[in-house]
C-alpha positions in Angstrom: 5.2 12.2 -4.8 6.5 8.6 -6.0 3.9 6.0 -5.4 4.9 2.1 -6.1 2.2 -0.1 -7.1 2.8 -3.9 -6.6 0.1 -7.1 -6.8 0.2 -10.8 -7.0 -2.5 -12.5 -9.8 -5.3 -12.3 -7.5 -4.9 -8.3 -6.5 -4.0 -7.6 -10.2 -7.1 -6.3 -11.2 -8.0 -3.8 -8.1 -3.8 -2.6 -8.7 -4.9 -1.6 -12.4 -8.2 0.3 -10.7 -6.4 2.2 -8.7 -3.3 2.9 -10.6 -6.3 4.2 -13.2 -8.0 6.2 -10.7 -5.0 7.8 -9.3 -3.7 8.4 -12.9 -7.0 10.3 -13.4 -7.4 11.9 -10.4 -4.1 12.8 -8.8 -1.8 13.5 -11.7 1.0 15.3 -9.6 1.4 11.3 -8.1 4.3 9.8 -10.4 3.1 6.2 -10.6 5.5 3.0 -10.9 3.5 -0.5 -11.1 6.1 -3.2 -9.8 3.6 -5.9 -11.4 2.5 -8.3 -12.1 1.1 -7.4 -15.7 -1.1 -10.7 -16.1 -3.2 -13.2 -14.6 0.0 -15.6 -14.3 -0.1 -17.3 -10.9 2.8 -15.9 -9.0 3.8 -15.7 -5.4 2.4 -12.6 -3.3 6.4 -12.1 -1.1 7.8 -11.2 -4.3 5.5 -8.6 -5.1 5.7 -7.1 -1.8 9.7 -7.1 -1.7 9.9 -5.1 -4.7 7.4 -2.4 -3.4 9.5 -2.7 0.1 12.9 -2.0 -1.6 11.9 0.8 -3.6 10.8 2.6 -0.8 14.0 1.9 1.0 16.1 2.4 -1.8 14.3 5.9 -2.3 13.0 5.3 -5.7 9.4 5.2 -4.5 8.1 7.3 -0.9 4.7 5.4 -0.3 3.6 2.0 -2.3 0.0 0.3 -2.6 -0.1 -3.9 -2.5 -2.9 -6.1 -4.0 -2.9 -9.7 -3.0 -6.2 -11.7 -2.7 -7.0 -10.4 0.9 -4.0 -8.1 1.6 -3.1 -10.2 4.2 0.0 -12.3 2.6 1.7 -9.4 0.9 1.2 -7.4 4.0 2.9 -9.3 5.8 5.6 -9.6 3.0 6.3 -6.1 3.3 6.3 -5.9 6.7 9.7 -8.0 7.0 11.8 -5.2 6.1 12.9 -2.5 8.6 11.7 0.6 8.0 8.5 -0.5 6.4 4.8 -0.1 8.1 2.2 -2.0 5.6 -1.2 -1.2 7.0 -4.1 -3.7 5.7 -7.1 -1.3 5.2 -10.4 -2.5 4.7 -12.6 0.5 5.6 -12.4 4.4 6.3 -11.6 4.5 9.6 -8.1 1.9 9.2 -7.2 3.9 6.2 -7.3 6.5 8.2 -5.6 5.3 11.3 -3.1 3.6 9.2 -1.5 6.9 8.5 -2.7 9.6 11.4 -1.2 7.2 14.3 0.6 4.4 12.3 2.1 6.8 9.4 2.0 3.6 6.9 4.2 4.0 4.3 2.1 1.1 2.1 -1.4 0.0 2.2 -2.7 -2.9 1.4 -6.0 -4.1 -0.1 -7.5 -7.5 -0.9 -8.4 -8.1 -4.6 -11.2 -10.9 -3.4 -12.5 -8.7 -0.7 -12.1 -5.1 -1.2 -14.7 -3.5 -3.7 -13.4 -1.0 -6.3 -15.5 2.0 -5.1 -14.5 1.2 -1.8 -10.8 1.0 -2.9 -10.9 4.0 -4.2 -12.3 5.9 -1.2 -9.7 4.5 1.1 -6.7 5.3 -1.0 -8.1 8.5 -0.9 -8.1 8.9 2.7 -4.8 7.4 3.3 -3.1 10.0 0.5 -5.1 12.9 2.3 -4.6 12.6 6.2 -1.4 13.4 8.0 0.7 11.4 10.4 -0.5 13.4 13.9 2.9 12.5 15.5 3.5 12.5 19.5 2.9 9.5 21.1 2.0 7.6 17.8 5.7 8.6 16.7 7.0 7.0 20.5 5.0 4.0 19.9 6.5 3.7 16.1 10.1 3.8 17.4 9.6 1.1 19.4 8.5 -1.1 16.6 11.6 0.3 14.7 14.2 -0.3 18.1 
């Protein structure tokens, strides 16, 4: 699996937690980290185009976004068709994020999402299967 990684300045530092966590833990996952690399202040839409694109380009097949909430570069994503950023900020929307929404990104806030707790839900979201049915009817509505 190809998973993009992509933050703003304030999601920088939960990005590099989880891109080392996953590194360590799941080392079949081929990472690419879209930046940023520093504590520059940049602008969160930029960040969540490029993880956009390279998922519909087919370079990447699921991505993971950092701003300061996950809110901003959620909705970034979100812009393009064929994209389903989920904002996850506990175990049960990671986990409904991809059994009946099948998001292909996730989204956690640097300022509010604790590292243990980051970790858990990426976790989840990597583990659980889209159940299909009428979640799949509901997402090609959003897609139509």
């Amino acid at each position: 699996m190809k998973l993009a990684l992509g933050s703003d300045h304030g999601g920088l530092e939960l990005k590099n937690i989880i891109k080392e966590y996953i590194h360590k833990t799941r080392p079949e996952i081929q990472l690419n980290d879209l930046g940023t690399y520093n504590n520059d202040s940049v602008d969160y839409p930029d960040y969540g185009k490029k993880v956009a694109k390279s998922i519909l380009d087919g370079e990447n097949e699921v991505g993971i976004i950092c701003c300061g909430t996950g809110i901003g570069i959620s909705m970034a994503a979100n812009r393009y068709k064929g994209i389903r950023a989920a904002l996850v900020f506990n175990e049960f929307t990671a986990q409904m994020a991809k059994e009946h929404n099948n998001a292909n990104i996730i989204s956690m806030g640097g300022r509010t999402t604790e590292p243990e707790l980051a970790k858990k839900l990426v976790d989840i979201w990597l583990d659980k299967e889209f159940e299909g049915g009428r979640h799949q009817n509901r997402l090609d509505k959003i897609e139509s």
